[in-house]
C-alpha positions as CSV (number, residue, x, y, z in Angstrom):
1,X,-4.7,10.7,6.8
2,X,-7.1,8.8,4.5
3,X,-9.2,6.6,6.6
4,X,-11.9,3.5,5.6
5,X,-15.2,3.6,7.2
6,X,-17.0,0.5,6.4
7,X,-20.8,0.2,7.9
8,X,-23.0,-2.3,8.5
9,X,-27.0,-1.8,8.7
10,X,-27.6,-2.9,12.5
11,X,-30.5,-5.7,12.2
12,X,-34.0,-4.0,11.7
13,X,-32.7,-0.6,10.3
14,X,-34.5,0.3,7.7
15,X,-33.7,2.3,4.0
16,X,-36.3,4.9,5.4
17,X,-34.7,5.2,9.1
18,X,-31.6,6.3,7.2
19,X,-32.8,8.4,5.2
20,X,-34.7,10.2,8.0
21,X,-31.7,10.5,10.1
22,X,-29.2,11.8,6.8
23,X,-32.1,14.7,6.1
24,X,-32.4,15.6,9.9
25,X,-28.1,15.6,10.4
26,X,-27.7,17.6,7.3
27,X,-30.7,20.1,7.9
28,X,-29.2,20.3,11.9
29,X,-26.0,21.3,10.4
30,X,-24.0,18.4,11.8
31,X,-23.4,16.0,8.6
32,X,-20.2,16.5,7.9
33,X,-18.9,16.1,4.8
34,X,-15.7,18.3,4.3
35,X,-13.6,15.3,4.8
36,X,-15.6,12.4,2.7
37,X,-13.5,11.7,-0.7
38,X,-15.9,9.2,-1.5
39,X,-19.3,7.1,-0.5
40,X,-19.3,3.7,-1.7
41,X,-22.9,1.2,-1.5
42,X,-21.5,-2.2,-1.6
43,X,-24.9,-4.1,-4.0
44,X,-27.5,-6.0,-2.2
45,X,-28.0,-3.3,0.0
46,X,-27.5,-2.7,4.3
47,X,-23.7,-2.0,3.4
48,X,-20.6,-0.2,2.3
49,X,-18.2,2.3,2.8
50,X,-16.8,6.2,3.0
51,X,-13.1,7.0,2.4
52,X,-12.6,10.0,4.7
53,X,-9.5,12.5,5.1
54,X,-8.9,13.7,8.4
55,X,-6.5,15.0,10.2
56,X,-7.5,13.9,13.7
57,X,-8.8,10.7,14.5
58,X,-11.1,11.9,16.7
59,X,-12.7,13.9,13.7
60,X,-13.9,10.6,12.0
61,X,-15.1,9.4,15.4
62,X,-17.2,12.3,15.7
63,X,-18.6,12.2,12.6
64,X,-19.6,8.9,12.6
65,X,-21.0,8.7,16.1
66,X,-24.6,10.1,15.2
67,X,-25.0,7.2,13.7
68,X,-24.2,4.2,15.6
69,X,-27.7,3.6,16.4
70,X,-28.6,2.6,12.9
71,X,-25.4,1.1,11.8
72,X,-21.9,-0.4,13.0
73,X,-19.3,1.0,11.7
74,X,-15.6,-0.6,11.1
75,X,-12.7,2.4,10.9
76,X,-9.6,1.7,9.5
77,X,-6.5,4.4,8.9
78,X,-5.1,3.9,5.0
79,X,-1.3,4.2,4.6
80,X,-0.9,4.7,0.3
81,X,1.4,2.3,-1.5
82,X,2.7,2.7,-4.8
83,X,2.9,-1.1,-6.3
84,X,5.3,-0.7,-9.2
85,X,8.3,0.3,-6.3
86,X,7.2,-2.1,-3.6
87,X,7.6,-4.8,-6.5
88,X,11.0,-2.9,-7.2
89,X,12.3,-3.2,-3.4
90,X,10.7,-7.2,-3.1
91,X,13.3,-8.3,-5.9
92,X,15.9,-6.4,-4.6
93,X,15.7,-7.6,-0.8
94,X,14.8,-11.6,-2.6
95,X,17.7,-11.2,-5.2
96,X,15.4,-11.3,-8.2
97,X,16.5,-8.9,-10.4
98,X,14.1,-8.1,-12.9
């Protein structure tokens, strides 16, 4: 399952604080990255979002966790749509044909 891992810098964290904290996880062994299909900065800074595949829940919790000292983190599971057939099956239960 894809899943949408939105953060926000807690108040006072700093660029540098982060930075420290990616370099000690990933040097410890325990940034995981296996399951990130992309990392997303939203601009201005403090903010953004990962799109992780996992197959357990619990595995995104984990991986997040480390964190949640320097940032709060909003977790959301992705179910995929394909547009061009939901717009198919919307004028067929509304009864207009295309």
């Amino acid at each position: 399952m894809l899943y949408y891992c939105a953060y926000t810098w807690n108040p006072g964290t700093t660029r540098e604080q982060v930075g420290r904290h990616l370099i000690e996880e990933a040097d410890a062994g325990r940034l995981r990255l296996e399951g990130v299909r992309g990392s997303y900065g939203l601009v201005g800074g403090g903010a953004g979002f990962l799109l992780v595949e996992a197959d357990d829940p619990t595995e995104v919790n984990r991986a997040l966790t480390p964190s949640m000292h320097l940032m709060r983190w909003g977790v959301r599971a992705l179910i995929p749509f394909d547009l061009a057939k939901d717009v198919e099956t919307f004028r067929q239960e509304l009864g207009q044909g295309g």
